[in-house]
C-alpha positions as CSV (number, residue, x, y, z in Angstrom):
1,X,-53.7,5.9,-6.9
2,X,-50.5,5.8,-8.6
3,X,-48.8,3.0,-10.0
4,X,-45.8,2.9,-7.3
5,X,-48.0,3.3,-4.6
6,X,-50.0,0.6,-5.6
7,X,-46.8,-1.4,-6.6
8,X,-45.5,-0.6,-3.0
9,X,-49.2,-2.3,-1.8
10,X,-48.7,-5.2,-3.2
11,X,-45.5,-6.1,-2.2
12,X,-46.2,-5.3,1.1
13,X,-49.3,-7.6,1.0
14,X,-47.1,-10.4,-0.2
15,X,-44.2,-10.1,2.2
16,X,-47.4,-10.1,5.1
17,X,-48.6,-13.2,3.4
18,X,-45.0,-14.6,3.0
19,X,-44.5,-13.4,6.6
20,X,-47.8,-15.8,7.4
21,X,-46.7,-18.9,5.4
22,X,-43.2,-18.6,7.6
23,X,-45.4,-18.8,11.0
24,X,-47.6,-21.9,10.0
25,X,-44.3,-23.8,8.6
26,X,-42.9,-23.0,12.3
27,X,-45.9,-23.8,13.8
28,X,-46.4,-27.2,11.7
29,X,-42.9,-28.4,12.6
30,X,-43.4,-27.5,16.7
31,X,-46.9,-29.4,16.2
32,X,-48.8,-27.0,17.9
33,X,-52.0,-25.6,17.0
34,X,-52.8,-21.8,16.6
35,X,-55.2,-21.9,19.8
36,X,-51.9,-23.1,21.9
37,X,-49.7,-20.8,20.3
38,X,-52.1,-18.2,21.0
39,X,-52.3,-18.8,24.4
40,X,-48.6,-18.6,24.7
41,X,-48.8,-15.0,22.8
42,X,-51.5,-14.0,24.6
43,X,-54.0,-13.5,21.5
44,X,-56.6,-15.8,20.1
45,X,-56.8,-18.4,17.9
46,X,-58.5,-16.0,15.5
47,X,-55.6,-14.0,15.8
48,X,-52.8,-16.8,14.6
49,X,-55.0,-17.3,12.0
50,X,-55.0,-13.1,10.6
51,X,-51.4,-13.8,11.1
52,X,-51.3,-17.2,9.0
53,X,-53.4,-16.0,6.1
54,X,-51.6,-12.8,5.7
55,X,-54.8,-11.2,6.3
56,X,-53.0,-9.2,9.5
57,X,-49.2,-8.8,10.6
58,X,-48.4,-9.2,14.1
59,X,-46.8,-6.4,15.8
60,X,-42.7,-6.7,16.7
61,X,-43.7,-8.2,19.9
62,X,-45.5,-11.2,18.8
63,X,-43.5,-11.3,16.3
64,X,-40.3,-11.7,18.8
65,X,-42.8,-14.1,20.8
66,X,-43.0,-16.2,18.0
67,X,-39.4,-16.2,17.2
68,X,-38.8,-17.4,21.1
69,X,-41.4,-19.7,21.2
70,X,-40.1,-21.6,18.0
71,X,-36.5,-21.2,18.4
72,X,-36.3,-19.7,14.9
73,X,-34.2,-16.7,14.1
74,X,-36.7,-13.8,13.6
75,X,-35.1,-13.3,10.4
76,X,-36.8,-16.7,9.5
77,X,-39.9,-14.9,9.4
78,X,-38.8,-11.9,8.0
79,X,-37.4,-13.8,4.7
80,X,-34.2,-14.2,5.7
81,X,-32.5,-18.1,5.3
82,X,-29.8,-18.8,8.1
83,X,-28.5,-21.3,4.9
84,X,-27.3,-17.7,3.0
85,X,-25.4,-16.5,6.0
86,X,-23.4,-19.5,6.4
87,X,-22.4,-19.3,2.8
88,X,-21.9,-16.2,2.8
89,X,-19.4,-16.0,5.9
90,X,-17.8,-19.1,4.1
91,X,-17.4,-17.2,1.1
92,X,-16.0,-14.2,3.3
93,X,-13.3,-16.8,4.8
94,X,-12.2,-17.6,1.4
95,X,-12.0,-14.2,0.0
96,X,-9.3,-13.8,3.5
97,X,-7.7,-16.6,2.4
98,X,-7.1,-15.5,-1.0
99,X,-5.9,-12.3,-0.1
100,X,-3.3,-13.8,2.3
101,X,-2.5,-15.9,0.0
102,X,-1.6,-13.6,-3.0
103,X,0.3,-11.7,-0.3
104,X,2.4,-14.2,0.3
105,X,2.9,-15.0,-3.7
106,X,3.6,-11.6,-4.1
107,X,6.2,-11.6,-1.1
108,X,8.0,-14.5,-2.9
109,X,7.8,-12.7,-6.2
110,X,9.7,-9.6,-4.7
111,X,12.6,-11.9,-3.2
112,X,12.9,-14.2,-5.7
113,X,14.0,-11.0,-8.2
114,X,16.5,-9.9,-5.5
115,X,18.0,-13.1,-5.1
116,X,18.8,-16.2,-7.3
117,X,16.7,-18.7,-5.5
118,X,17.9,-21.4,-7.4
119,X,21.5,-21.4,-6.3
């Protein structure tokens, strides 16, 4: 096995059990247990527990199940932290702001060398 291909295994296997870690934190703050989510999902308790360990990943499905039935974004589970897009949409506001800004600046600049604005 080649050293990529093995490198590619084992970051899969730690997004799965990142992917896991994500589920129980949901499940811990809805205080539900794994046999109650899995009833809602339709899978066992055994199941929510492959998923939990990282020792399986549940298909898109569950996984949009999951999503519903904490009221997380599915990009929660996927790694994503809602946190970043709010900053980074702040960030893009900014940048705007700036632009329009220097626009303006540069607007003044142009008619201030056609006329003397100090008279």
């Amino acid at each position: 096995m080649s050293d990529l291909l093995l490198q590619e295994q084992q970051k899969k296997s730690l997004m799965i059990k990142d992917l896991g870690k994500r589920i129980r934190m949901a499940r811990d703050e809805a205080r539900m247990s794994q046999l109650q989510v899995g009833v809602s999902l339709g899978v066992t308790d055994k199941t929510i527990s492959g998923y939990e360990s990282g020792r399986i990943a549940p298909p898109i499905d569950k996984l949009i199940q999951l999503a519903d039935l904490f009221k997380k974004p599915i990009t929660f589970f996927l790694g994503a932290d809602p946190r970043d897009y709010k900053v980074a949409s702040r960030l893009r506001a900014v940048e705007f702001s700036l632009k329009e800004i220097r626009k303006q600046l540069l607007e003044i600049k142009l008619i201030s060398e056609v006329k003397d604005l100090d008279s």
